[in-house]
C-alpha positions, -999 to 999 in steps of 0.1 A, spaced: -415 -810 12 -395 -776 11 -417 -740 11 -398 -716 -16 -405 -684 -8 -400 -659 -40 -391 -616 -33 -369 -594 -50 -347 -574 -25 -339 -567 13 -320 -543 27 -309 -524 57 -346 -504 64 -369 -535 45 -405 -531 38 -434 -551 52 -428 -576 30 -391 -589 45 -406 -583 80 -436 -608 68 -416 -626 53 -389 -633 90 -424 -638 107 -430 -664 81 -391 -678 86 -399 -677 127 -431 -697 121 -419 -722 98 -390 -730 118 -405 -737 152 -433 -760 132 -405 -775 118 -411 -769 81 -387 -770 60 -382 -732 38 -358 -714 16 -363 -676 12 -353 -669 -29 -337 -630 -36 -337 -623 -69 -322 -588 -73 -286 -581 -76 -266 -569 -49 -232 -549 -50 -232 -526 -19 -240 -553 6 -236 -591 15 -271 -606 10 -258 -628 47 -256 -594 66 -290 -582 51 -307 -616 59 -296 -621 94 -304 -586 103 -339 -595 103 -332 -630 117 -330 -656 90 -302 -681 89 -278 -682 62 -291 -717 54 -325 -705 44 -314 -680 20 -313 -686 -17 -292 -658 -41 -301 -661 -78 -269 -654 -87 -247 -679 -63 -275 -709 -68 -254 -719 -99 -223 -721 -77 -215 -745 -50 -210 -711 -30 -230 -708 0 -248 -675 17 -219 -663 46 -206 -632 62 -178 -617 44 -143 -629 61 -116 -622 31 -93 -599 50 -69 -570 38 -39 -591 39 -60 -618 14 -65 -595 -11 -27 -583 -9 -13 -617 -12 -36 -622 -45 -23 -592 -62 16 -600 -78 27 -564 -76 58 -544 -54 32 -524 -29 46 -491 -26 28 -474 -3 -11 -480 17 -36 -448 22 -70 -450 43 -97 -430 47 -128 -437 66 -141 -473 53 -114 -474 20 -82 -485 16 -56 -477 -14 -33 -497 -20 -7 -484 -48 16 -503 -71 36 -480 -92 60 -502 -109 27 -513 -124 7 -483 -129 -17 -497 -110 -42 -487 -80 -64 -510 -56 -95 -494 -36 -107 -524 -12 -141 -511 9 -141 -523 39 -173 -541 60 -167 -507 84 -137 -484 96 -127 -506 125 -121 -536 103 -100 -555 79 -125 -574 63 -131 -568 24 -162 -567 8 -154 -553 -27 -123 -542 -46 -113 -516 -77 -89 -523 -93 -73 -495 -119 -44 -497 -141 -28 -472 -158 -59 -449 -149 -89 -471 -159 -108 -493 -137 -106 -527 -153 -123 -545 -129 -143 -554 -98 -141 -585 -74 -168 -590 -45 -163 -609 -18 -176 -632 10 -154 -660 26 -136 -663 -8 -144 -642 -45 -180 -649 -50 -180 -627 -89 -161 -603 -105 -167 -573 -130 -148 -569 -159 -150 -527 -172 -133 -509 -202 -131 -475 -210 -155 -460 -231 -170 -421 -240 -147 -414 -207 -163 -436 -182 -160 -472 -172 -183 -496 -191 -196 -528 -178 -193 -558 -198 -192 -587 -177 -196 -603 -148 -183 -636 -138 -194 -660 -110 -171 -687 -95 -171 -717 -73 -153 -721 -40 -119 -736 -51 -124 -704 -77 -135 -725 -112 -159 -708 -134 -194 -713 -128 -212 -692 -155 -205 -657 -172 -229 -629 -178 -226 -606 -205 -237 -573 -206 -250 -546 -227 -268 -518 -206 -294 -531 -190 -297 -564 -211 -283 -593 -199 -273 -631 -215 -259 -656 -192 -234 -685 -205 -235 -720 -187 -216 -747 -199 -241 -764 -217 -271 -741 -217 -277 -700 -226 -298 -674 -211 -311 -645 -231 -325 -627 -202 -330 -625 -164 -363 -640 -168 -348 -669 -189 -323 -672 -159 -349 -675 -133 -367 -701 -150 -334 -719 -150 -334 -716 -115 -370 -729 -109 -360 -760 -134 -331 -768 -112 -346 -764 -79 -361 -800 -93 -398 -793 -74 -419 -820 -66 -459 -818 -59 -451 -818 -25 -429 -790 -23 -448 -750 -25 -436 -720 -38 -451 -684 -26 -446 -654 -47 -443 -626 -24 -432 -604 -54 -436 -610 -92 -424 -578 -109 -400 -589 -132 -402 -631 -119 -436 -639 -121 -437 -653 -157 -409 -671 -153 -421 -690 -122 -456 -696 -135 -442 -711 -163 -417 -732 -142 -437 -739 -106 -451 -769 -116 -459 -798 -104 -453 -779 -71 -482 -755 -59 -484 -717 -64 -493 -697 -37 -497 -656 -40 -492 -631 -15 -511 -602 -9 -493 -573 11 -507 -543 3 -539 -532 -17 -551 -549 -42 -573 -527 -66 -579 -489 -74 -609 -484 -56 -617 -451 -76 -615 -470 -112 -642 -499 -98 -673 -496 -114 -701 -521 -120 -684 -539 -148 -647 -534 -144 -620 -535 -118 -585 -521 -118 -558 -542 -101 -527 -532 -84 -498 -536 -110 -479 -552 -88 -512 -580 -88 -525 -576 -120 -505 -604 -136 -509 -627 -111 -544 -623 -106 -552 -625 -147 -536 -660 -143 -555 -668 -109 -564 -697 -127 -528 -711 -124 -522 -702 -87 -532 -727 -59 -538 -706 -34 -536 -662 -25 -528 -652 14 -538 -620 26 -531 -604 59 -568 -597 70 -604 -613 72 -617 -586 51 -593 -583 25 -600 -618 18 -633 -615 15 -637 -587 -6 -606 -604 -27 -635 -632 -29 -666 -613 -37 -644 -595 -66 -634 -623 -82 -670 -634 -84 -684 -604 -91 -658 -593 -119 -639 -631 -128 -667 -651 -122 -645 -673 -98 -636 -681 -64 -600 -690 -60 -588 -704 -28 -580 -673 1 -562 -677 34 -560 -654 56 -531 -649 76 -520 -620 96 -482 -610 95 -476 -611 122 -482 -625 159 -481 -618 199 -462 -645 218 -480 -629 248 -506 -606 263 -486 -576 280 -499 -549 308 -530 -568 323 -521 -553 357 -496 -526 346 -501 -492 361 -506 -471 331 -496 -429 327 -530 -414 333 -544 -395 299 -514 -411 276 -508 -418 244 -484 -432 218 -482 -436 185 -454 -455 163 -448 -454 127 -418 -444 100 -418 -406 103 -429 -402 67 -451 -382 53 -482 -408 43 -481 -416 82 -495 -382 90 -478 -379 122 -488 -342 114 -525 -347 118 -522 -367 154 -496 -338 163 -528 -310 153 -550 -329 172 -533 -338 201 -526 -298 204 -562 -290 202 -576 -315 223 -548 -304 254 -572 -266 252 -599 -287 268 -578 -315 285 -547 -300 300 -536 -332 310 -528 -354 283 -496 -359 272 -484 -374 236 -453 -399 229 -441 -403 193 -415 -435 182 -399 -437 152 -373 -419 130 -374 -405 94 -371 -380 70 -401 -362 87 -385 -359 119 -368 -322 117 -408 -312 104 -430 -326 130 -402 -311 158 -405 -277 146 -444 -285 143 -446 -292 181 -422 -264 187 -441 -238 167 -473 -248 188 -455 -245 224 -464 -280 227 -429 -292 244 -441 -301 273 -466 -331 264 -458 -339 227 -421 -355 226 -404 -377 200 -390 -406 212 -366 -418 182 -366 -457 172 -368 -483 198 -377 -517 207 -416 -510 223 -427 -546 234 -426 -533 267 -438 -498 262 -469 -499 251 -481 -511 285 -474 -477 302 -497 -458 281 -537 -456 280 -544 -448 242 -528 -456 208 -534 -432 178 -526 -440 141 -531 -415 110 -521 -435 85 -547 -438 59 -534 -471 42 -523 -504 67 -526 -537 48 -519 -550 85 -504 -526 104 -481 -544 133 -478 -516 155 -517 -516 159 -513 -557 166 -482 -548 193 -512 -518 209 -539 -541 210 -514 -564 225 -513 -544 253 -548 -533 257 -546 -502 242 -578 -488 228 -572 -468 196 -584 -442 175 -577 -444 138 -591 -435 103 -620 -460 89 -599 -473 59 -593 -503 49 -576 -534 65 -558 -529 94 -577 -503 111 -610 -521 105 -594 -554 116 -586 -541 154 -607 -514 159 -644 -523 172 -657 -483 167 -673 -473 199 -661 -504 217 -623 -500 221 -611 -469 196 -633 -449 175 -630 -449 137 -631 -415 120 -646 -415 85 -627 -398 62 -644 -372 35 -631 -359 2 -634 -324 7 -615 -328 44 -585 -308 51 -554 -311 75 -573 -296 102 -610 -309 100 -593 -343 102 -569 -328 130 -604 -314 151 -623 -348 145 -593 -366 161 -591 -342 189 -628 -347 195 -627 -386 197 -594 -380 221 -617 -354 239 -647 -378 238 -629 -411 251 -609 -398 283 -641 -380 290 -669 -401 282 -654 -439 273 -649 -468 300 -612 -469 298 -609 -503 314 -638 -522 294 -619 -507 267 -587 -522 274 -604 -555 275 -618 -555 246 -586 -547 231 -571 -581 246 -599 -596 234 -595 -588 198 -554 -594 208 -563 -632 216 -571 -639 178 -536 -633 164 -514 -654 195 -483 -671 184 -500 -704 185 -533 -696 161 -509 -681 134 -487 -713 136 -519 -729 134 -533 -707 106 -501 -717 85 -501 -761 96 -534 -758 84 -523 -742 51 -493 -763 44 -514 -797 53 -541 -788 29 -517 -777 0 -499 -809 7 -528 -834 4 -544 -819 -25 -532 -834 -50 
């Protein structure tokens, strides 16, 4: 029995979905399931191996689309500088670097190599140019040996892509792609592929599933059809991540899905099972399937992610603290907790304000604090690992108006941090007991930046003032209990078991 879990990309700074998807790897692996993690995109500017292990998977997990139909494995890059010059059967005349490239020039044969290199301080070779007599004719990529090369030629004054082709470790030919813009055809030995999609089914053929094996779709743009036409006999399983509906198009008759859902939810009929993060996304999921389907597909819900321990039970916290963490992007609203922070210090002179993360909002919300002389107790803190951080602050506040989840609430909660937070759906709703530890601001349409800014600094105002601070941060470890390492390993047994006996 193997789990195949199904996304599209990863990179350096992944979404949700590739940390949900390490939790999952984490999970799995201590339980002793057995999982592969499928990437479907195509990637040129990295090794999928660094991308992967960067959020903790092993290279054995890891499934490329491209190198499944090669005997290749998933590895760091090792071809060095000196490889790729004994390959090339050319007089080197001279060697130039700058930075991460290296040009290597052959001038008896009118020919130029540019070989990009992992970083500055290193030989090793990711990818290499290769131009001759002033047109790039080609491309190799590399990991421990060539893993695919691109073939160019010239055309309207720019290099044209017209194939690529994938190779085996003793450096046979695996397959060929040919290209025309963004349309693809892929030649095997004994079969054709008139698409990408026609591809991954060949993948999902070939993976030879058996009704004991599972495959979750944690993306489907572009992959679903493919895999609901090809999953069986194994069983479907559908990730939520992130909303699931427009909840200003819902009216009594009619609902409008997420596009990134709406396929997979037209075919719920063909999917064994949907996971979503929370309680209540499940169970609205359920009442509007029966309300607008008529059906009530199977729902699990499983959270994201977990707490391996309760921190700060007898920790001496920074009286009238509080932290937030997020990306400093603009749907975070950093802005609004920065507003109300400022007016609630007129009235309580005490409190002081910690911001972590980094982003493109950072240079904004600095000259934000700056322009409101509010230095001395509002600080950004840059990016840093906070498991044991939260513990030395009293209050957690989040802005964000959208948290499927939202981790950095779990990791607050997981220190007995009460919080104060918009009444949206999932996440806030899901740790936040209003009135019992955090309050829950409603949010109104005609609201602006700083009604919402003076009804947080009324709730900050109202709980240093007026809360119990300590029942507070019990209740918070109370709520923390629920989402312990060992319930979500449960949560997912219990899943696997059941998917594996219904036959």
């Amino acid at each position: 029995m193997t789990v195949y879990n199904i996304n599209l990309g990863i990179g350096w700074a992944s979404s949700g979905v590739e940390y949900a998807q390490a939790y999952r790897s984490a999970i799995f692996k201590r339980q002793g399931i057995s999982a592969k993690f499928i990437f479907t995109d195509f990637f040129v500017q990295d090794n999928l191996s660094d991308l992967t292990r960067n959020l903790g998977f092993d290279d054995e997990e890891i499934i490329w689309l491209y190198t499944f139909f090669t005997d290749q494995k998933i590895a760091p890059t090792t071809f060095t500088l000196d490889d790729l010059k004994s390959t090339f059967d050319g007089e080197l005349i001279r060697e130039e670097k700058t930075g991460k490239q290296v040009r290597l020039f052959y001038d008896k044969e009118d020919a130029f190599l540019t070989a990009y290199l992992r970083d500055e301080n290193s030989d090793i070779v990711h990818r290499v140019e290769y131009v001759s007599k002033g047109n790039l004719v080609r491309k190799d990529f590399f990991s421990y040996t060539k893993v695919f090369t691109e073939y160019y030629a010239p055309r309207d004054n720019r290099a044209y892509l017209y194939q690529r082709r994938f190779f085996n470790e003793d450096g046979s030919i695996a397959y060929d792609e040919f290209v025309d813009g963004n349309e693809s055809l892929f030649k095997f030995r004994d079969v054709i592929c008139y698409s990408k999609e026609e591809l991954i089914g060949y993948m999902m053929q070939k993976l030879g599933l058996t009704d004991k094996d599972q495959v979750i779709l944690d993306r489907a743009t572009g992959t679903g059809q493919a895999v609901f036409r090809h999953v069986k006999p194994a069983k479907l399983g559908v990730v939520v991540h992130a909303e699931h509906f427009s909840a200003n198009a819902v009216t009594d008759h009619t609902i409008l899905w997420n596009n990134y859902y709406e396929y997979q939810f037209d075919n719920a009929d063909k999917v064994d099972f949907f996971i979503t993060a929370t309680e209540s996304q499940r169970q609205l999921m359920l009442d509007q399937f029966q309300q607008f389907k008529g059906t009530q597909p199977t729902i699990y819900a499983i959270p994201v992610g977990s707490l391996d321990e309760l921190k700060g039970q007898d920790h001496q916290r920074k009286p009238f603290s509080m932290v937030t963490a997020s990306r400093l992007a603009s749907e975070k609203h950093v802005d609004l907790l920065i507003r109300g922070v400022v007016l609630a210090h007129q009235q309580l002179p005490e409190i002081t304000f910690d911001i972590y993360g980094a982003g493109a909002e950072e240079k904004r919300l600095s000259d934000l604090i700056a322009e409101n002389g509010a230095q001395d107790y509002i600080r950004l803190c840059g990016h840093k690992d906070l498991s044991d951080v939260y513990q030395d602050y009293e209050l957690y506040l989040s802005a964000s108006k959208s948290e499927g989840f939202g981790l950095t609430l779990l990791e607050a909660i997981g220190s007995g941090l009460p919080l104060i937070g918009f009444d949206v759906r999932y996440g806030n709703k899901t740790f936040i007991c209003n009135g019992q530890n955090g309050y829950l601001i409603p949010i109104n349409d005609g609201d602006d930046d700083y009604q919402m800014a003076r009804l947080f600094s009324e709730k900050i105002i109202s709980l240093f003032r007026e809360g119990n601070l300590k029942q507070m941060h019990t209740v918070s470890y109370a709520i923390a209990t629920d989402f312990l390492t060992d319930k979500l390993e449960a949560k997912w047994r219990n899943l696997i078991e059941e998917m594996t006996a219904n036959d």
